[in-house]
C-alpha positions as CSV (number, residue, x, y, z in Angstrom):
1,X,52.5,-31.6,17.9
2,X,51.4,-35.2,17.2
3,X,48.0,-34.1,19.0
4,X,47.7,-31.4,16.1
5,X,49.0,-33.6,13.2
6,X,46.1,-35.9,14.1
7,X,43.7,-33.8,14.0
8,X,44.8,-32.5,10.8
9,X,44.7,-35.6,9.3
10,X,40.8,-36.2,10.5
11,X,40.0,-32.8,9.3
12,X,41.5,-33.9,5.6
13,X,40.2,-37.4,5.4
14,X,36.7,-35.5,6.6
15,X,36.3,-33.0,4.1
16,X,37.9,-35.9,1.4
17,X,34.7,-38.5,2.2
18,X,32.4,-35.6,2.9
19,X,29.2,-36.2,1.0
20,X,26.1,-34.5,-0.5
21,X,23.2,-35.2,-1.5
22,X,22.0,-35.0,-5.3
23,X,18.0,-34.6,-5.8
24,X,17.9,-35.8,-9.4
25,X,14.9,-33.6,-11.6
26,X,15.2,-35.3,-14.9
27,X,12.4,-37.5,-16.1
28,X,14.4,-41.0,-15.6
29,X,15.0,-40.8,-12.0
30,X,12.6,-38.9,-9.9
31,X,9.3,-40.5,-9.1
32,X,8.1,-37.4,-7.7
33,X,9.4,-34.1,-8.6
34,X,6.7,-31.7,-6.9
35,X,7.4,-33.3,-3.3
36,X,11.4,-32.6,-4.4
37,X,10.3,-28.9,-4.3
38,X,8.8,-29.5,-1.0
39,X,12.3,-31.0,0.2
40,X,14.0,-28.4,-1.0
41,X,11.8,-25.8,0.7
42,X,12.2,-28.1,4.0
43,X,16.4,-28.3,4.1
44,X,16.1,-24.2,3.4
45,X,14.4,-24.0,6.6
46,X,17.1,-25.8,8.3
47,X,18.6,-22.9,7.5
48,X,20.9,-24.4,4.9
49,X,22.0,-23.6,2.0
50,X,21.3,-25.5,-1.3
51,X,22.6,-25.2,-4.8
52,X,20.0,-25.2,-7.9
53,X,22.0,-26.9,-10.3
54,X,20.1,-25.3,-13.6
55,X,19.8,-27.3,-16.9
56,X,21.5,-30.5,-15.5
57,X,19.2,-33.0,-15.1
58,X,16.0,-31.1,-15.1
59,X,17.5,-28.7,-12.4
60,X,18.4,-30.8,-10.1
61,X,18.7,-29.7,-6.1
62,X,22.4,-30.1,-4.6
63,X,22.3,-30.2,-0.9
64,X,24.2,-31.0,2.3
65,X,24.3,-35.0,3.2
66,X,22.8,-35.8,6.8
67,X,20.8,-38.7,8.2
68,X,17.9,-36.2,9.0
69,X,17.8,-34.9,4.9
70,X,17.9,-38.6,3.7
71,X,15.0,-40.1,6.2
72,X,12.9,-37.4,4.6
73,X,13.1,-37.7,1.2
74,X,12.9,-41.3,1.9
75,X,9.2,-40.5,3.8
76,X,8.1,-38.0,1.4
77,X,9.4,-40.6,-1.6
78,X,11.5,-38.5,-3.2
79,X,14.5,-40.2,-5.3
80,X,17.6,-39.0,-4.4
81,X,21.9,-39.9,-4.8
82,X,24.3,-40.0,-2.1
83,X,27.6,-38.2,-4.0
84,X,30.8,-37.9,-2.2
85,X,32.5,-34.6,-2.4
86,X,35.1,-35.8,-5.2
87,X,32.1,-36.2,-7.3
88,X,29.9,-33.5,-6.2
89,X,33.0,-30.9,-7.2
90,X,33.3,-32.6,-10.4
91,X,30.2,-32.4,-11.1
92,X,30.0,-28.1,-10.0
93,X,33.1,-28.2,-12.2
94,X,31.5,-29.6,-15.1
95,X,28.8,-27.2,-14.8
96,X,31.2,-24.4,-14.6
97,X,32.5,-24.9,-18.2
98,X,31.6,-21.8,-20.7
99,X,30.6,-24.5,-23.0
100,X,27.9,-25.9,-21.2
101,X,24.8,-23.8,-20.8
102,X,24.4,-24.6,-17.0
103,X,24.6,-22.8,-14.0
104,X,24.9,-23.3,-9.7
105,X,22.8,-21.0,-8.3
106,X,22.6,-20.5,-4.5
107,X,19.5,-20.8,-2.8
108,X,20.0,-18.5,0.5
109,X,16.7,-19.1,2.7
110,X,13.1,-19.9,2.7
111,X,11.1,-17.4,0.9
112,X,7.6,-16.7,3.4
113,X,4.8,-17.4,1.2
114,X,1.5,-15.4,1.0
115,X,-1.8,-16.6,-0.9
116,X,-4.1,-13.4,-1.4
117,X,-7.6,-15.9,-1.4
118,X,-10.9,-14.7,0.0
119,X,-12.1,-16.4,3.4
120,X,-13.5,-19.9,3.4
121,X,-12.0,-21.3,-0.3
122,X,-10.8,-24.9,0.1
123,X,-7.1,-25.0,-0.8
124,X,-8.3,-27.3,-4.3
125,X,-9.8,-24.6,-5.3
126,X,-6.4,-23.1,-6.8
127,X,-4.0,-24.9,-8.2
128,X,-1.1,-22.9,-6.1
129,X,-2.5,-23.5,-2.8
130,X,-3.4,-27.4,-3.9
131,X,0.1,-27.9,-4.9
132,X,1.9,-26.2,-1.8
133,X,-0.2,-28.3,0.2
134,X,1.0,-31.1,-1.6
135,X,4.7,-30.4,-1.7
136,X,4.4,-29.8,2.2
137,X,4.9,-25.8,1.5
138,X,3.8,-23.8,4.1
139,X,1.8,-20.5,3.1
140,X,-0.1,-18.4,5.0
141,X,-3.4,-16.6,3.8
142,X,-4.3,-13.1,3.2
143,X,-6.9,-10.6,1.8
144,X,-8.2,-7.1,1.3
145,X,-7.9,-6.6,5.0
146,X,-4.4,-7.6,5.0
147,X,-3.5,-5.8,1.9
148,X,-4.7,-2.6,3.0
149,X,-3.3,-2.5,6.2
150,X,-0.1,-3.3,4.9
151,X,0.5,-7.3,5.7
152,X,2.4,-7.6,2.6
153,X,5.4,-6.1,3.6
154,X,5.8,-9.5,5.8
155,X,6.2,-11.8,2.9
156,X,9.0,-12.6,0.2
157,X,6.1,-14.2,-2.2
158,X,2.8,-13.6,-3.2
159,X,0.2,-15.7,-5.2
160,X,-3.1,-13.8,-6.5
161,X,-5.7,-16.7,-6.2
162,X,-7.8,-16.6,-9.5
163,X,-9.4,-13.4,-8.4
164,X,-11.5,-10.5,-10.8
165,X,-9.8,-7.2,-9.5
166,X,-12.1,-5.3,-11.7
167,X,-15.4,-5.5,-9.6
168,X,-17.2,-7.5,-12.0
169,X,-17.1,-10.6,-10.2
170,X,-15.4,-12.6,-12.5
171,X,-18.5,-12.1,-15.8
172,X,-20.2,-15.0,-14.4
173,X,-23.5,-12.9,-14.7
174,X,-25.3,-14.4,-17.5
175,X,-24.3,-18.2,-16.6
176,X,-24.3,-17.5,-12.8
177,X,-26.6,-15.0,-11.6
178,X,-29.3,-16.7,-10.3
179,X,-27.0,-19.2,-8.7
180,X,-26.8,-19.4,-5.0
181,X,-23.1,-19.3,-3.9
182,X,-23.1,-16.3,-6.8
183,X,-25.2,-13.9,-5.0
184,X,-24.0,-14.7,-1.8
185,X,-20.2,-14.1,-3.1
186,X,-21.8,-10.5,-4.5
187,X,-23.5,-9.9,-1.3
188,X,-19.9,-10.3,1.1
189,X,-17.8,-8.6,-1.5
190,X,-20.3,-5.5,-1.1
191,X,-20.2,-5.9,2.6
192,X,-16.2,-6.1,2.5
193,X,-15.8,-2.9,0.5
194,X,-18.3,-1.0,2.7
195,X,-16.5,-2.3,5.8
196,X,-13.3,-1.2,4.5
197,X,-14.4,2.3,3.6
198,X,-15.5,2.5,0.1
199,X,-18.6,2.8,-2.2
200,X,-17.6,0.1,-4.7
201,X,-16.0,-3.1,-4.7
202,X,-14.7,-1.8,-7.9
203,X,-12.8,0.7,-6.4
204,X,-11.6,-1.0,-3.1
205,X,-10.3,-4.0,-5.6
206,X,-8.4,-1.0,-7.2
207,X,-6.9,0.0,-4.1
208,X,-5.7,-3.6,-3.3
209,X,-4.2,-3.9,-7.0
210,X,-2.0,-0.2,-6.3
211,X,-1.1,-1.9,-3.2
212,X,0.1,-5.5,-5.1
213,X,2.3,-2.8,-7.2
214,X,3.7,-0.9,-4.8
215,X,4.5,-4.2,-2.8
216,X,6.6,-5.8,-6.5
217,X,8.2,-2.2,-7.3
218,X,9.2,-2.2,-3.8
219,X,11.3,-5.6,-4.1
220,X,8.2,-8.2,-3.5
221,X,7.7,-11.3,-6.2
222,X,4.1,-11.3,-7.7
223,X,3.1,-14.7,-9.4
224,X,-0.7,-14.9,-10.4
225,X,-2.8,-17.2,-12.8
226,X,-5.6,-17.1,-14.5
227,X,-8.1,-14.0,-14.1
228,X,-5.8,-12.8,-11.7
229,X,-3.3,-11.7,-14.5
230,X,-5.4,-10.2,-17.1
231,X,-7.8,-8.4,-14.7
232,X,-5.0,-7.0,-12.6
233,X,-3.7,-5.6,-15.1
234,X,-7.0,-3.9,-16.2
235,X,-7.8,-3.0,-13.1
236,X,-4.3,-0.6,-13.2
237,X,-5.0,1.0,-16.1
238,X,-8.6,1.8,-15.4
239,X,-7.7,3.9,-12.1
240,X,-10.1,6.6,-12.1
241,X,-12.2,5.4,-14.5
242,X,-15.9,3.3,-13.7
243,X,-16.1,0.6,-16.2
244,X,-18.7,-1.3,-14.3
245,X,-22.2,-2.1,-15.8
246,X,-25.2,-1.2,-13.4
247,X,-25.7,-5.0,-12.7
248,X,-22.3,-5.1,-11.2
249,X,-21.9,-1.4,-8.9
250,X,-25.5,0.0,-9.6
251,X,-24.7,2.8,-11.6
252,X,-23.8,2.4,-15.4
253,X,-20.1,2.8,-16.7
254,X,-18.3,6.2,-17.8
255,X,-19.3,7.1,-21.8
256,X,-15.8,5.9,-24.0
257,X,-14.3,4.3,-21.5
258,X,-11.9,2.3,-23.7
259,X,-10.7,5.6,-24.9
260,X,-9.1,6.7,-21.5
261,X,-7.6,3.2,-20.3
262,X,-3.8,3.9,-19.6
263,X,-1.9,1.0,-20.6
264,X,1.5,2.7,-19.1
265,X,0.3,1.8,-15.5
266,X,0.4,-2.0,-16.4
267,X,2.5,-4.5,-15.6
268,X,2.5,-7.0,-18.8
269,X,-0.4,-5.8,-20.9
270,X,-0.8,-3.2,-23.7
271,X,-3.2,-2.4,-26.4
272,X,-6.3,-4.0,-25.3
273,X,-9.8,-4.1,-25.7
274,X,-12.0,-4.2,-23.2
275,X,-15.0,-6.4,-23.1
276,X,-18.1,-4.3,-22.6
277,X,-21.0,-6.7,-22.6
278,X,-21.5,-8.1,-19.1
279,X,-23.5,-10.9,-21.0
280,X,-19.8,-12.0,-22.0
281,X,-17.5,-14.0,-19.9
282,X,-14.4,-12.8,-21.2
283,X,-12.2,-9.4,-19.7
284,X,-10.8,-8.1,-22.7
285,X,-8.9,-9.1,-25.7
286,X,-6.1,-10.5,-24.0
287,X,-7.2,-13.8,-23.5
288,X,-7.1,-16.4,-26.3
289,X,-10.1,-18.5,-24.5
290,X,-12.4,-17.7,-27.2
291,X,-9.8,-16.9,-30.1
292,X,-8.2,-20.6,-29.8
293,X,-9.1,-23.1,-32.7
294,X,-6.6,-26.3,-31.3
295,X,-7.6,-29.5,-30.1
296,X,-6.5,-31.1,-26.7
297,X,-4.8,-33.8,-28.1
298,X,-2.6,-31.5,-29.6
299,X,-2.5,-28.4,-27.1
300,X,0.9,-28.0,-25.7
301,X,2.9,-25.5,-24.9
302,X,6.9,-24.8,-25.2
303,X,9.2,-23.6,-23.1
304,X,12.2,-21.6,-24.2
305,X,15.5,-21.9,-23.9
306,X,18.0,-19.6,-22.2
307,X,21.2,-18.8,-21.0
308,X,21.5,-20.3,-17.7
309,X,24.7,-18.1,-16.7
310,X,23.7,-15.4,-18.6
311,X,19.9,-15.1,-17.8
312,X,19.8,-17.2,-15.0
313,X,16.1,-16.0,-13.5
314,X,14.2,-17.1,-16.6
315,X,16.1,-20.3,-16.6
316,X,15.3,-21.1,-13.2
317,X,11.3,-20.0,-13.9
318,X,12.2,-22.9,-16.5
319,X,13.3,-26.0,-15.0
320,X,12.0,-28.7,-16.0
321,X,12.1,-32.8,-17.0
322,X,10.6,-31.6,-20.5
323,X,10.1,-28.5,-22.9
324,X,6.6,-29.8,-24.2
325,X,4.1,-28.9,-21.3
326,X,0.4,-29.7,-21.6
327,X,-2.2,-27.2,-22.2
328,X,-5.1,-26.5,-19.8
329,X,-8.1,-23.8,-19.8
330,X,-9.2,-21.4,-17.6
331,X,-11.2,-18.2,-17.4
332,X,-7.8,-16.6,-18.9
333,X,-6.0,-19.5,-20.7
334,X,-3.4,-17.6,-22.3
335,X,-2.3,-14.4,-23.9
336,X,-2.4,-12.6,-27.2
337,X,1.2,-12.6,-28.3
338,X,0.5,-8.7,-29.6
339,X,-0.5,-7.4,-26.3
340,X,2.0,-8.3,-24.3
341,X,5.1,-5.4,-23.4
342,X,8.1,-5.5,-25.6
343,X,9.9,-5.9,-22.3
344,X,8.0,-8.8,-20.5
345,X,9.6,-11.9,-21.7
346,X,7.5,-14.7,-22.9
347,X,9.0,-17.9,-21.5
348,X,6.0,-20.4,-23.0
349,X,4.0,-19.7,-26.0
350,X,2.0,-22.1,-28.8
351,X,3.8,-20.5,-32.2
352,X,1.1,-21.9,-34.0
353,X,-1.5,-20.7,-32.7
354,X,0.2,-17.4,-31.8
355,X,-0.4,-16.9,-28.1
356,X,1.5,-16.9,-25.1
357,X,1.0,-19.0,-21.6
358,X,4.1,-18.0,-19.1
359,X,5.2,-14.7,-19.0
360,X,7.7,-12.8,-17.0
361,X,8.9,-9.3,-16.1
362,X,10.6,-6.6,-14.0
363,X,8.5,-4.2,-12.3
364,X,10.6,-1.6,-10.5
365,X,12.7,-4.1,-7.8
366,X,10.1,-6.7,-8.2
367,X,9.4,-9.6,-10.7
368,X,6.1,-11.0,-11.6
369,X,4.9,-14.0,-13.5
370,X,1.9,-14.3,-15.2
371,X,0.8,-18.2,-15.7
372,X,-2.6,-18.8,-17.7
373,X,-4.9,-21.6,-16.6
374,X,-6.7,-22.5,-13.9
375,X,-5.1,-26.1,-13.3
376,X,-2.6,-28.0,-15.1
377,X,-3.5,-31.4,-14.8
378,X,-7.8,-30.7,-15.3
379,X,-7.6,-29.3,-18.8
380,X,-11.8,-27.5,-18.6
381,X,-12.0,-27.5,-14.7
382,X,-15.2,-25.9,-14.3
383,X,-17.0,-24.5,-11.3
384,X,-18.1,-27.5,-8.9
385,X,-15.7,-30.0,-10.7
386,X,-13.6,-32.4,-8.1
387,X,-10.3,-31.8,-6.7
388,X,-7.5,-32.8,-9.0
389,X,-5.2,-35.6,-7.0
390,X,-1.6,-34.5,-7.4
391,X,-0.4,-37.9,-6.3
392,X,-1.7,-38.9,-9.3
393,X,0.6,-36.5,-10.7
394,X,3.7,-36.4,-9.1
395,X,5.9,-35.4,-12.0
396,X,3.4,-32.8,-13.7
397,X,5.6,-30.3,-15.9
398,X,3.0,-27.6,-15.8
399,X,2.7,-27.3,-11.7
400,X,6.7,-27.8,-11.7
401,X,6.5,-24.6,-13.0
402,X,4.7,-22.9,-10.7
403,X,7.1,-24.6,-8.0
404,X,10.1,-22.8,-9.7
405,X,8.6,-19.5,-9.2
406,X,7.6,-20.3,-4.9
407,X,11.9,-20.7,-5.2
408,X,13.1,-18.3,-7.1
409,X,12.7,-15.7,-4.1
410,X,15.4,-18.0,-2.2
411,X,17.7,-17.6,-4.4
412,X,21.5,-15.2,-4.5
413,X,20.4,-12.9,-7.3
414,X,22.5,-11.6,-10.2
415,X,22.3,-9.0,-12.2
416,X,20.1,-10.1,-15.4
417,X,20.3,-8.7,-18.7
418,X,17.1,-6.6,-19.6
């Protein structure tokens, strides 16, 4: 019996002392919130569980104390608290309260990542891949090959690397195509489509982009920037339909071909106009690269506000140290506010200038999240420009968000209001 009341009493004065640790997101305290991410990521794999504590301090991390968890934050130099268990529950409770708008969410396991990037891109060349290297993400690659053959069905969480799913090779004809690297990106996308069974890159880009859907209706999490949103979307509603000057697949484009685009197959996008002129680098209508009159100084972004225990999947795609984000370019740098679905929310827009930068939706099981830019901390990054170094930006807002999205997939879902 006294053998039993002992242990008892190491058992209670255990779980009383027990501690955790808190990985503080607000501005104050963290000296580097995208290597917090990677921590995060890093305990998950340990096959722990961690609690995203939305809208209290940035959305900060709550997770289980050990030696092992502290050495690494401290190598990685990420800030963190040690909290006993008193404090940790009064903090959950706290949280808990209807009054505050905060929520715990669980975070279940490590979501495996997949970046669809053509063979032989250096990781700086997209700001997703550049900042999971950073955060000490692992990712794997994959491509057309992959796609096709069904690769996708491996992963939790795709990234669509700033790619033209149209077959038009991104417009860079009249800047571009004399250039060197842009005939011999032509010449292997011809050689890939041939290889793979088709006539056109146009329409083997189109069969990727109906297997990208099929993989979000069917449960998977899409998250693309830049071209990669708007032209995906194109590329859908186009099916069946060759809107491809001669310079691009060698025979000119059907007659009207604005008239037949079906923006029902989309994801995001509706009520577009397509760019026709191959002598213009722009897609369509959606993007507000040329439409913009605002000045850098002044180009910044907001992020909206919502419920975190009533919405709680656009509040985690939200997280951050601050609701004022910097702008940055891009080949799509944002969206016209009118051609985006009445049921995709927009989670950062510019009111002023009336166009929207993060959006978010449902897409039969799935999510996507469209992100426009090329790089949030190179405002014009242009083609040859160096590498942004993210230890030069450690706390950037704008690739926090695209860290929120790589987690989101770990995380106990609930049923959102739609």
């Amino acid at each position: 019996m006294k053998k039993i009341i002992t242990l008892l009493l190491i058992l209670l004065v255990t779980q009383t002392y027990a501690s955790y640790i808190l990985i503080p997101m607000d501005a104050e305290t963290q000296k580097n919130h995208l290597k917090a991410y990677g921590i995060t990521y890093w305990t998950l794999e340990k096959q722990l569980k961690v609690k995203w504590l939305l809208n209290y301090r940035g959305g900060s991390f709550l997770v289980p104390d050990s030696q092992e968890i502290q050495r690494e934050c401290q190598i990685r130099g990420v800030s963190f608290e040690i909290l006993s268990n008193a404090k940790a529950e009064s903090i959950l409770q706290e949280i808990s309260s209807p009054s505050k708008n905060m929520e715990a969410v669980v975070l279940e396991k490590a979501p495996k990542i997949a970046v669809y990037t053509p063979r032989g891109k250096l990781p700086w060349d997209d700001a997703v891949t550049m900042v999971l290297s950073y955060a000490e993400i692992p990712y794997e690659t994959i491509y057309d090959e992959e796609v096709l053959n069904d690769a996708l069905l491996l992963y939790d969480w795709l990234h669509l690397h700033h790619e033209d799913f149209t077959g038009q090779y991104g417009k860079f004809y009249r800047a571009y195509r004399t250039a060197a690297w842009y005939i011999e990106e032509k010449k292997e996308a011809e050689a890939l489509a041939t290889k793979l069974g088709y006539n056109k890159v146009s329409q083997e880009k189109l069969a990727v982009s109906l297997k990208i859907r099929d993989y979000v209706i069917g449960g998977g999490f899409m998250f693309a920037m830049c071209s990669a949103t708007d032209s995906f979307d194109i590329a859908l509603s186009a099916e069946g339909i060759d809107i491809c000057e001669p310079m691009f697949d060698g025979d000119g484009s059907d007659a009207n071909y604005q008239n037949n685009i079906d923006y029902s197959k989309t994801f995001a996008f509706k009520d577009y106009t397509l760019e026709q002129s191959p002598n213009v680098y722009e897609f369509s209508s959606i993007d507000m690269t040329q439409k913009r009159r605002i000045a850098k100084t002044v180009d910044y972004f907001t992020l909206m506000d919502y419920s975190a225990k009533w919405d709680p999947i656009p509040s985690m795609l939200c997280q951050n140290h601050t609701a004022l984000v910097k702008g940055f370019m891009g080949q799509t740098t944002s969206f016209t506010r009118k051609e985006i679905k009445s049921n995709v929310l927009v989670m950062g827009e510019n009111k002023t200038n009336g166009e929207a930068k993060y959006i978010h939706g449902i897409k039969g099981k799935g999510f996507f999240t469209f992100y426009g830019g090329h790089d949030p901390e190179d405002y014009t990054h242009r083609v040859g420009d160096p590498k942004t170094e993210l230890d030069l930006h450690p706390n950037s807002p704008g690739y926090r968000l695209i860290l929120n999205n790589v987690l989101f997939p770990a995380a106990k879902k609930k049923k959102q209001k739609t």
